[in-house]
N, C-alpha and C positions, 0 to 999 in steps of 0.2 A: 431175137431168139436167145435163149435158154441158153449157156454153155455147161453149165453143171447140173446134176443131177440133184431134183427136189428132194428136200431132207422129209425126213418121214411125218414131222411134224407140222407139217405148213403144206396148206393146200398149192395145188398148180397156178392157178391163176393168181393167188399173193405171193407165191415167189417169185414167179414171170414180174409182176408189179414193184417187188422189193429190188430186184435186178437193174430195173430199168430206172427207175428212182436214183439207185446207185450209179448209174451210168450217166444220169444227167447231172450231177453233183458237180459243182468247181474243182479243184484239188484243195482248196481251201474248207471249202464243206467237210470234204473226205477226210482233211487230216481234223478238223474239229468234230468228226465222229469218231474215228481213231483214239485222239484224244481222252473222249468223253469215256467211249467200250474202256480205255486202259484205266481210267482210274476207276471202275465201277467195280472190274475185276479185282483189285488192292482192295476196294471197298468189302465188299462181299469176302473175298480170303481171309481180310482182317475180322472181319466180326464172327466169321468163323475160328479164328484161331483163338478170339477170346472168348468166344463162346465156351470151345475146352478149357481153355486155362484161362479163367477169370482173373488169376493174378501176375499174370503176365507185363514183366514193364516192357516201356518204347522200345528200348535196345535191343529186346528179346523178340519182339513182335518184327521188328524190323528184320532180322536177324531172319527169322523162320520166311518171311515173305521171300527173302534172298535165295533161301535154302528150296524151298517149293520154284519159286521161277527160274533159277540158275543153276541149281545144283549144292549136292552137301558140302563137295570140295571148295566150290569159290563162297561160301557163306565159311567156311573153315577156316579161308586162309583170310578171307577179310577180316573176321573177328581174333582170331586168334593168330595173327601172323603166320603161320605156319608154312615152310617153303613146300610151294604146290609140285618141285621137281625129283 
């Protein structure tokens, strides 16, 4: 059985399928799809970020990834030291 509610974009019977897939998975499996989903998201944010700004360096790209997944404050005080209190 189903615990959550089908997302609008995926039919009933491949969610019920996607679920149950998920649930026979090792924890090994689970954390090397975890894994895989997190860096796909870097992946895709990053080529979108340089998408905009083509001339974006490392530090900068790194920087915004920070700001987007943690906030403006801790991408603020990482780069620029600045006391977060």
């Amino acid at each position: 059985m189903v615990d959550s509610p089908v997302p609008l974009d995926t039919e009933p019977e491949v969610f019920r399928r996607q679920i149950e897939r998920w649930r026979e998975m090792t924890p090994a499996e689970r954390a090397a799809l975890a894994d895989r989903l997190s860096i796909d998201v870097v992946t895709m944010a990053s080529s979108g970020i340089r998408r905009d700004r083509p001339d974006i360096s490392e530090d900068e790209l790194v920087r915004e990834l920070v700001r987007r997944r943690h906030g403006r404050e801790l991408a603020d005080v990482a780069w620029h030291h600045v006391d977060p209190a």
